[in-house]
C-alpha positions as CSV (number, residue, x, y, z in Angstrom):
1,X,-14.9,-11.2,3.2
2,X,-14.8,-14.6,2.0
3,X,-10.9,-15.6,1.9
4,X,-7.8,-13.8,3.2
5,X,-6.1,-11.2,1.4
6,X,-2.2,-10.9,0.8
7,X,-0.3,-7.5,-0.1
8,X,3.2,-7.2,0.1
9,X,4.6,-3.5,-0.6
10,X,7.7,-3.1,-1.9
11,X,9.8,0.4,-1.6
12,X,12.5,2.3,-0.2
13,X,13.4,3.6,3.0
14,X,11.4,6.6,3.9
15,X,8.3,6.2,1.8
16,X,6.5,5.0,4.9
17,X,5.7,1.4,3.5
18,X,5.5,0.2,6.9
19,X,3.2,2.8,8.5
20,X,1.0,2.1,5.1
21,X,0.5,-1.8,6.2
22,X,0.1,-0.7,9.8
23,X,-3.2,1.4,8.8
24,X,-4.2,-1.3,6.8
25,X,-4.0,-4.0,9.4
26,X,-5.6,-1.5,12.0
27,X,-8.2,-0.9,9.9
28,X,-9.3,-4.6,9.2
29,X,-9.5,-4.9,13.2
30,X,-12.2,-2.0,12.9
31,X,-14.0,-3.8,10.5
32,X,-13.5,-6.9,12.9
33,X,-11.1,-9.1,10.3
34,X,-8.3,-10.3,11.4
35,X,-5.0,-9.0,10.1
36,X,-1.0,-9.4,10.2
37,X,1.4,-6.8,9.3
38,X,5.0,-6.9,9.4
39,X,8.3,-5.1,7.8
40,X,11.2,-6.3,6.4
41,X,14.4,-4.7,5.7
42,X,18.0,-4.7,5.9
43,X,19.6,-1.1,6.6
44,X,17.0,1.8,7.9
45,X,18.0,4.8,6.4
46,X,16.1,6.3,3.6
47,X,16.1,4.8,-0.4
48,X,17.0,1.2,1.1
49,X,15.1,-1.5,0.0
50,X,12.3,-1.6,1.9
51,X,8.9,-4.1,2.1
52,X,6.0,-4.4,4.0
53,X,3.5,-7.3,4.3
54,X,0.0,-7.3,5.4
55,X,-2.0,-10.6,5.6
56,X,-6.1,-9.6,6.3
57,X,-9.2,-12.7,6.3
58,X,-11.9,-13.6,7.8
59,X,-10.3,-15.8,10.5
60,X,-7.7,-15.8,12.5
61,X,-4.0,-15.7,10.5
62,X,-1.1,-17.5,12.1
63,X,1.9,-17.0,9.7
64,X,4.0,-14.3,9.5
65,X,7.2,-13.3,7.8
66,X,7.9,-13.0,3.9
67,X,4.9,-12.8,1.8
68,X,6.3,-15.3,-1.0
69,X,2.9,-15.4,-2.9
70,X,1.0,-12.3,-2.6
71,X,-2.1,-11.2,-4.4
72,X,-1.6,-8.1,-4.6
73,X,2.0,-6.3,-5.0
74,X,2.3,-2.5,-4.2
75,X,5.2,-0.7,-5.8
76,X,6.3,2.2,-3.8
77,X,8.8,3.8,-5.9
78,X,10.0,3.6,-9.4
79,X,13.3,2.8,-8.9
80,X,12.0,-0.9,-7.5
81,X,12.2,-1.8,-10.8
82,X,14.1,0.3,-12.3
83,X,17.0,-0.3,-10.4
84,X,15.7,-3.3,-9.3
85,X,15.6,-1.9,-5.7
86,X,14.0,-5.1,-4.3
87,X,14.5,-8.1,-2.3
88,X,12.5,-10.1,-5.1
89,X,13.6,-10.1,-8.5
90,X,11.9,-9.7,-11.2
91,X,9.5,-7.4,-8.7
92,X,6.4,-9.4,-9.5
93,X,8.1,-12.6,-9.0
94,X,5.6,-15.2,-6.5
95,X,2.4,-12.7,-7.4
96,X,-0.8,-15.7,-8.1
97,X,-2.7,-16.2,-10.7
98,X,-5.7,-13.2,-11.3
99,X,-3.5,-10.7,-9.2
100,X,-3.3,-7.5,-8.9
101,X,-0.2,-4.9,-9.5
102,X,-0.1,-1.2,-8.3
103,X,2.7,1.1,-9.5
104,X,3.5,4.6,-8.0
105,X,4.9,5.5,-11.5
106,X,4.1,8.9,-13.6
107,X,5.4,6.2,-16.9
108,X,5.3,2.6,-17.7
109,X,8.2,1.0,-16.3
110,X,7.1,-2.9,-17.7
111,X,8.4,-4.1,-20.8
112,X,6.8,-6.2,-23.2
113,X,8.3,-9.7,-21.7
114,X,6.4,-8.4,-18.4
115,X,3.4,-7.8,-19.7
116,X,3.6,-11.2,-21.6
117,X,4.2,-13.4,-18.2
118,X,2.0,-11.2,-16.3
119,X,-0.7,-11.6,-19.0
120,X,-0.1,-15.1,-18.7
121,X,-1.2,-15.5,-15.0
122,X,-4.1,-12.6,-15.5
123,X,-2.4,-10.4,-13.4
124,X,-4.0,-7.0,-13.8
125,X,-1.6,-3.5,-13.4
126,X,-2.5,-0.1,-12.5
127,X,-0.4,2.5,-13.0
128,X,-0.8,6.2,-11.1
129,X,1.2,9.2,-9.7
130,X,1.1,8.7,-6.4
131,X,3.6,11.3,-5.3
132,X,1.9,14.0,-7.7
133,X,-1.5,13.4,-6.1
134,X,0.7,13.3,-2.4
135,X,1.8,16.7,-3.7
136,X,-1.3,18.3,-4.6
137,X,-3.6,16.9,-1.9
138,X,-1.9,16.3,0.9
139,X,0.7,18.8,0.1
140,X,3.3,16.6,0.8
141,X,5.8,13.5,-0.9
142,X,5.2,12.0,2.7
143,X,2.0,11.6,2.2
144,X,2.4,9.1,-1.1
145,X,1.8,6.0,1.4
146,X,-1.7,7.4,1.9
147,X,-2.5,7.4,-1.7
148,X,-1.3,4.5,-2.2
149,X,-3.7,2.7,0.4
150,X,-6.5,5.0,-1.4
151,X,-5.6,2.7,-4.5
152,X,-5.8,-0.9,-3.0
153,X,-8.5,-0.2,-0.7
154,X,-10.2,1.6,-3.8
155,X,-9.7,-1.8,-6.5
156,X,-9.9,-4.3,-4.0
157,X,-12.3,-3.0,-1.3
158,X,-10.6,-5.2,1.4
159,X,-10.9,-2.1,3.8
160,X,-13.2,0.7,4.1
161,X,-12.8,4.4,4.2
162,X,-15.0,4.7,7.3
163,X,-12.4,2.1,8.7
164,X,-9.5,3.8,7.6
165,X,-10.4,7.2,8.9
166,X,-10.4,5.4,12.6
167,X,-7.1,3.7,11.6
168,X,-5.4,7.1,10.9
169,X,-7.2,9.0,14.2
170,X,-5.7,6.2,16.0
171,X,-2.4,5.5,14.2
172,X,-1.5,9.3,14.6
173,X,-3.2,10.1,17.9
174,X,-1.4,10.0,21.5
175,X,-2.3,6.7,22.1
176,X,0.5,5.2,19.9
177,X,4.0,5.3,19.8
178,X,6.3,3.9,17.5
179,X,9.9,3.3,17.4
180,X,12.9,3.9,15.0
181,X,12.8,4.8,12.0
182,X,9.2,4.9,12.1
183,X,8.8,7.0,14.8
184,X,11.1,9.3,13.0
185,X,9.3,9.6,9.8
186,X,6.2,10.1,12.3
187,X,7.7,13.3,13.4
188,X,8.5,14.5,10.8
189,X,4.6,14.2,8.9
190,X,3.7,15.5,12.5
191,X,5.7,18.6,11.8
192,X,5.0,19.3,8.2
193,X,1.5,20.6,9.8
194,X,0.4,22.9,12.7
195,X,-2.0,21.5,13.6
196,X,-3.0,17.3,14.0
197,X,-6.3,18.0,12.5
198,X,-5.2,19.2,9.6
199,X,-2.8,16.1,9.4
200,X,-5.4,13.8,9.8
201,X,-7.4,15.5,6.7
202,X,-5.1,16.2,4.6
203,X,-4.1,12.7,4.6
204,X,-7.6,11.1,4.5
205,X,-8.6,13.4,1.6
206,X,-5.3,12.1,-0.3
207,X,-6.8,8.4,0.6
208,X,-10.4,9.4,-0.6
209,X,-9.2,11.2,-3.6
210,X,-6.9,7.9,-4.6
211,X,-9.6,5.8,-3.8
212,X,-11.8,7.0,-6.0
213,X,-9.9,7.2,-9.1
214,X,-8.5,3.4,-8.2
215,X,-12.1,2.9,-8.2
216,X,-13.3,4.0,-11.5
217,X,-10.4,2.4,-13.2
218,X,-12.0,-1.1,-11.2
219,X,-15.4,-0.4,-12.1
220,X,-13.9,-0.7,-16.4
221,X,-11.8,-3.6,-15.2
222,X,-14.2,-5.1,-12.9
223,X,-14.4,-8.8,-14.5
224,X,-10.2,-9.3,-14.8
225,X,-10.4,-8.7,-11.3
226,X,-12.5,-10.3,-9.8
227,X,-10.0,-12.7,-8.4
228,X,-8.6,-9.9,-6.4
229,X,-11.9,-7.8,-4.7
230,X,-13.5,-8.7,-1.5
């Protein structure tokens, strides 16, 4: 990895935004990068505004806080743009030059003036389902955060899956324990399943499956975004 990456996820309370950057981060420290992640909202109850921010590079990463000028933006939930359901506005607003947008969207939500200033900057957008393929894989909407980290980690390649499988034995083993809201949408992932195996697979065959269709849409982009992959 040659320079740090910065994703900020933008959704609504519930979606588990913030155990997505978790995984992330903890799986950059498997790979040995370095990594930051931390949330930022103002009420915790569920279709709040809700962000996430995860900072990952080669060396050691000092800042925390707002991610003003991210590389890549992650868009949890239509209505973050639809009804503008962000703490940022337009949604995209700080992303740099050659970035990288990814929608949980079933339709198109940009408009033509969107496309024409993200065109502008080179910024590349990839629309999917997230919540259909939550629904059919991992046979739950809870499990539309682990799609979408199938699709960054898919276009970008700034984590592995072999690193994210230990991120997920470890983020949802006994050894952690997390607090508020968190916690609560923890339990209640835990309980959707019998048994925590089948947690654990279900949810890392919704990242694989997401990860390789983010993939194959890279491999036709794969010179608009070069900016953006590790």
């Amino acid at each position: 990895m040659k320079k740090r990456m910065n994703i900020r996820m933008s959704g609504l309370g519930g979606q588990g935004a913030v155990t997505a950057a978790h995984i992330m981060a903890m799986a950059a420290n498997k790979e040995g990068k370095y990594s930051i992640s931390n949330p930022f909202f103002g009420a915790e109850k569920r279709m709040a505004p809700a962000e996430s921010y995860v900072r990952i590079g080669p060396e050691r990463i000092y800042d925390r806080g707002e991610l003003v000028f991210p590389d890549v933006i992650m868009v949890f939930h239509p209505q973050v743009i639809t009804m503008q359901k962000s703490y940022t506005a337009p949604f995209y607003s700080g992303i740099k030059e050659k970035g990288l947008i990814i929608i949980n969207t079933s339709a198109d939500l940009l408009h033509e003036e969107d496309y024409e200033r993200l065109g502008k900057l080179g910024v590349s957008v990839y629309n999917f389902d997230a919540i259909s393929m939550a629904l059919e894989i991992g046979g739950t909407e809870l499990s539309t955060n682990m799609a979408m980290i199938g699709a960054v980690a898919g276009i970008t390649k700034v984590v592995s899956l072999d690193a994210l499988d230990k991120a997920l034995q470890e983020r949802f083993g006994k050894r952690y324990v997390a607090s508020g809201g968190t916690a609560t949408l923890d339990e209640a992932i835990k309980k959707k399943y019998a048994k925590k195996e089948m947690l654990l697979k279900k949810n890392m065959d919704t990242i694989l499956k997401s990860y390789e269709i983010a993939g194959a849409w890279a491999a036709e982009h794969k010179q608009e975004l070069e900016a953006v992959a590790v």
